[in-house]
C-alpha positions in Angstrom: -14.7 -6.0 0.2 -15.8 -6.5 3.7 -19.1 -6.3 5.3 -18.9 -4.3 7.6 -17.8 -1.7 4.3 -21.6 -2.4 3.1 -23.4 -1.9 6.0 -21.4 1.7 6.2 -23.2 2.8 3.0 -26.8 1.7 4.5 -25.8 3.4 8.0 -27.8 7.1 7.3 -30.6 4.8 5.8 -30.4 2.4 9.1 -30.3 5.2 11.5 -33.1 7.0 9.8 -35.2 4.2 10.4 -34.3 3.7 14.0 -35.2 7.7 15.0 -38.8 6.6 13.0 -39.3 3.6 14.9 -38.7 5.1 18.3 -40.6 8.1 17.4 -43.3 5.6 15.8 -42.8 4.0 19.3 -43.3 6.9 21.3 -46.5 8.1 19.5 -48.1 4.8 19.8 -47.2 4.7 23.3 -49.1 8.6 23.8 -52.0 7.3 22.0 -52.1 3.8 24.8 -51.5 1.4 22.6 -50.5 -1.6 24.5 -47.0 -2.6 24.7 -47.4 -5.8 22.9 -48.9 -4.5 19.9 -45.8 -2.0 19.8 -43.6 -4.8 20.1 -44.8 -6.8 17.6 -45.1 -3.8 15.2 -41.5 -3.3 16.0 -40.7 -6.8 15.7 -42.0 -6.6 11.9 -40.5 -3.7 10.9 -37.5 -4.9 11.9 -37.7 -8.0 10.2 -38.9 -6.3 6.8 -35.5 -4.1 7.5 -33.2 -7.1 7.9 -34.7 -9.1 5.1 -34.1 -5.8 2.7 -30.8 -5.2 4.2 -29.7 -9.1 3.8 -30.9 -9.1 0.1 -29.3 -5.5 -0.7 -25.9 -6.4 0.7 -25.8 -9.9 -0.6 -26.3 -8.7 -4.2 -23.9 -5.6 -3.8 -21.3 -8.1 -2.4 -21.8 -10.8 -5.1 -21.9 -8.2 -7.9 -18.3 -6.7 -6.5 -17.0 -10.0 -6.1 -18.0 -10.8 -9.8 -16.2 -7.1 -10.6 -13.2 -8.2 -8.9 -12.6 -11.6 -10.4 -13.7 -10.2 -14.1 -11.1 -7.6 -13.5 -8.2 -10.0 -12.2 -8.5 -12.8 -15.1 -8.0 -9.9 -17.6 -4.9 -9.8 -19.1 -5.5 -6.3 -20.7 -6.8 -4.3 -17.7 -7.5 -0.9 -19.7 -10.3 -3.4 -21.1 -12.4 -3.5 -18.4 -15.1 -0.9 -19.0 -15.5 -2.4 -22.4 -16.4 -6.0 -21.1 -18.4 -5.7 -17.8 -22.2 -6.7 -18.1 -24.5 -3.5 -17.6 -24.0 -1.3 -14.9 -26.7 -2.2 -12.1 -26.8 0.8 -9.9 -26.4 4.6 -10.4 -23.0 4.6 -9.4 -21.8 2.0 -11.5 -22.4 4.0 -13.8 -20.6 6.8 -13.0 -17.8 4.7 -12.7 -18.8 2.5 -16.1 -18.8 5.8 -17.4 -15.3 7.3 -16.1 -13.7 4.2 -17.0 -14.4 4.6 -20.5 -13.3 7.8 -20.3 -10.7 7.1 -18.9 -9.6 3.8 -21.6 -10.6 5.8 -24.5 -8.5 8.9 -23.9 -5.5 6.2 -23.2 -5.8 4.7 -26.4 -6.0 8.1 -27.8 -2.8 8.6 -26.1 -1.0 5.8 -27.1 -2.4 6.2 -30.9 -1.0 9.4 -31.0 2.2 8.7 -29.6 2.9 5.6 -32.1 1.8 8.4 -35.0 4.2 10.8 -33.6 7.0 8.2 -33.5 6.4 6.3 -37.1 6.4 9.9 -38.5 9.9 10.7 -36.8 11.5 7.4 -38.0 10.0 7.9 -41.7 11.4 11.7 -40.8 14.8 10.2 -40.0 14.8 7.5 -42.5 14.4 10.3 -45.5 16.7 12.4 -44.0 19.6 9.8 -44.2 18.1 9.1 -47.7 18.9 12.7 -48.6 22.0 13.0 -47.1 23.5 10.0 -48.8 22.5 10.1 -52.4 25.0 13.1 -52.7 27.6 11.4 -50.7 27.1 8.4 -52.7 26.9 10.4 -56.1 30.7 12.0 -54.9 31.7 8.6 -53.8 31.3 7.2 -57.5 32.8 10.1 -58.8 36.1 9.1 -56.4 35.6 6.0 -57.4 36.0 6.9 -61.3 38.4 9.4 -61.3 41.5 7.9 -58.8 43.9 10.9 -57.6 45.3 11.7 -54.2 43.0 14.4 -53.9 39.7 12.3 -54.4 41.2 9.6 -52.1 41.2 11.7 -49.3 37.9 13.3 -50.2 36.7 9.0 -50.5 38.5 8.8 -46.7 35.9 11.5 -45.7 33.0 10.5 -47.5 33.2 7.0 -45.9 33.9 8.5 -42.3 30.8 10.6 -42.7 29.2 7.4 -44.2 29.7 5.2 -41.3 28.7 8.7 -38.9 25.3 8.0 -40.7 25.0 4.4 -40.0 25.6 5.4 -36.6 22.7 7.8 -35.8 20.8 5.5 -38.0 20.9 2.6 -35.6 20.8 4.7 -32.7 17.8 6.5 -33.8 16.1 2.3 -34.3 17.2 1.4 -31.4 15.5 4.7 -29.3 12.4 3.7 -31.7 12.6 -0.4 -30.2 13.1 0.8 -26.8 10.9 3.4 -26.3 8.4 1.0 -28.1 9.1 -1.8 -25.4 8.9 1.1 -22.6 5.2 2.0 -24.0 4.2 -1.8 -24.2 5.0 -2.6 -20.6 3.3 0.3 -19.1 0.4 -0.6 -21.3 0.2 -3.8 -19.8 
């Protein structure tokens, strides 16, 4: 944050008090005031301004250097809002605010999408589970009762067995990497 950035925000207060001083000047000058007083009226006016203006900025700047390096030795950054000290000024709090906002409806987010993903693996998982209790049930029966018929039907069963374990691993390994997709673009 430069300088020059801070003294931008003070500028409509600055040139406020510059139109008052010269009209201040002007009217002091109608009424024959001498010069000198005027100057040295100016003169402290000026001085209270710069002494204000010194202390205003230099707390603004050392309170957004103290944002800055807060927010750069965190390792969570969506944590932000929930450490930072009071908000000092108005518009820190906006933004205290909208950054809370902003981190709670993320968690929100990601809460929901975990939910929404555990529910589809246990979804998966119970759907395998009912698929192969029958197959598993017909298996035995193949097993038990040995003809050419049931070894072709055992030939199938397998093949739609190992089918299963298929989508099964596929679906766990979608799960792990979409998992390791939300983790890094949480971080």
């Amino acid at each position: 944050m430069k300088i020059t950035h801070l003294i931008k925000d003070h500028m409509p207060s600055i040139l406020l008090n510059v139109l008052a001083m010269l009209s201040f000047s002007v009217f002091l000058y109608a009424v024959n005031l001498s010069g000198g007083v005027i100057l040295i009226m100016l003169t402290v006016w000026v001085a209270a301004l710069l002494f204000y203006y010194g202390i205003s900025i230099h707390q603004t700047r050392r309170r957004q250097l103290y944002l800055l390096d807060l927010a750069e030795n965190l390792d969570k950054k969506y944590l932000l809002a929930e450490i930072v000290s009071e908000p000092y000024s108005s518009d820190e709090t906006v933004f205290h605010k909208l950054f809370t906002m902003s981190g709670k409806s993320m968690m929100e987010q990601v809460g929901a999408a975990n939910r929404e993903s555990h529910e589809y693996r246990e979804y998966v998982e119970q759907w395998i589970h009912d698929i192969k209790t029958p197959i598993s049930g017909i298996r035995l029966l193949c097993d038990n009762n040995k003809s050419e018929w049931t070894l072709s039907c055992l030939c199938g069963i397998i093949s739609y067995l190992c089918h299963l374990r298929i989508f099964l691993l596929h679906q766990r390994w979608a799960a792990f990497h979409k998992g390791k997709i939300c983790q890094t673009a949480v971080q």
